[in-house]
N, C-alpha and C positions, 0 to 999 in steps of 0.2 A: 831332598832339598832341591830348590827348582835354580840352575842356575840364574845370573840375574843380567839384566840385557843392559850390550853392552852403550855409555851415552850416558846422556845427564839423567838424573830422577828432574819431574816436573820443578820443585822445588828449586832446585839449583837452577834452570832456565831460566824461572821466573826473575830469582834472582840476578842474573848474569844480562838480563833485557833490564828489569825495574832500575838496579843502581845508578847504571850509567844514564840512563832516560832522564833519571829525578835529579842526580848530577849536572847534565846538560841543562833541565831546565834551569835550576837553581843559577846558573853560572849565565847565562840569557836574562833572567830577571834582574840579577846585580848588575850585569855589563848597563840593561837598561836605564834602569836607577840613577847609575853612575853617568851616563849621557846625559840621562836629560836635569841632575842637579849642576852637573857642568852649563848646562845650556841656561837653567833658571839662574846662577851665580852669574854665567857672563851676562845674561840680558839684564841683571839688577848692575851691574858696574857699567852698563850704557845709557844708564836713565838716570840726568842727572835731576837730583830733589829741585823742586820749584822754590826760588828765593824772594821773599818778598824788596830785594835789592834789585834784585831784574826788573820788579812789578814796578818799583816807587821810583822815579828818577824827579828831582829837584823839577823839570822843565814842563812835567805832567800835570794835569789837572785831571779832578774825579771822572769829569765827563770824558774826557782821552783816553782814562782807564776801561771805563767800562764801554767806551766805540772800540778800540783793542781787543776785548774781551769777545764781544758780541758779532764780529762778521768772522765770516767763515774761510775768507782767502782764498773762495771760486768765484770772486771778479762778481760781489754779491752787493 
């Protein structure tokens, strides 16, 4: 009987690298995830919906709406 040398079998190496590897990833993906739906959630509570009460004020006319509308705000 051969004795048997001393150290891991391949098996258990692979094991002892692959766990922790696919672990770390796993845990980098969620961390990811987790950022940037943080980041999509705060940038949706900075935009606030367009009100057609902003748009319509009593002292506008159609044509004030749409010269509003149509320049761009670079002195055009």
């Amino acid at each position: 009987r051969p004795l048997e040398e001393p150290g891991w079998s391949w098996l258990q190496l692979a094991a002892v690298i692959l766990v922790p590897s696919c672990l770390m990833c796993v845990g980098v993906l969620l961390g990811v995830v987790v950022v940037q739906g943080h980041c999509w959630a705060h940038k949706q509570d900075l935009e606030e919906p367009l009100d057609d009460q902003m748009l319509m004020s009593s002292d506008k006319c159609l044509k004030d709406l749409i010269y509003d509308m149509s320049t761009s705000g670079s002195g055009s």
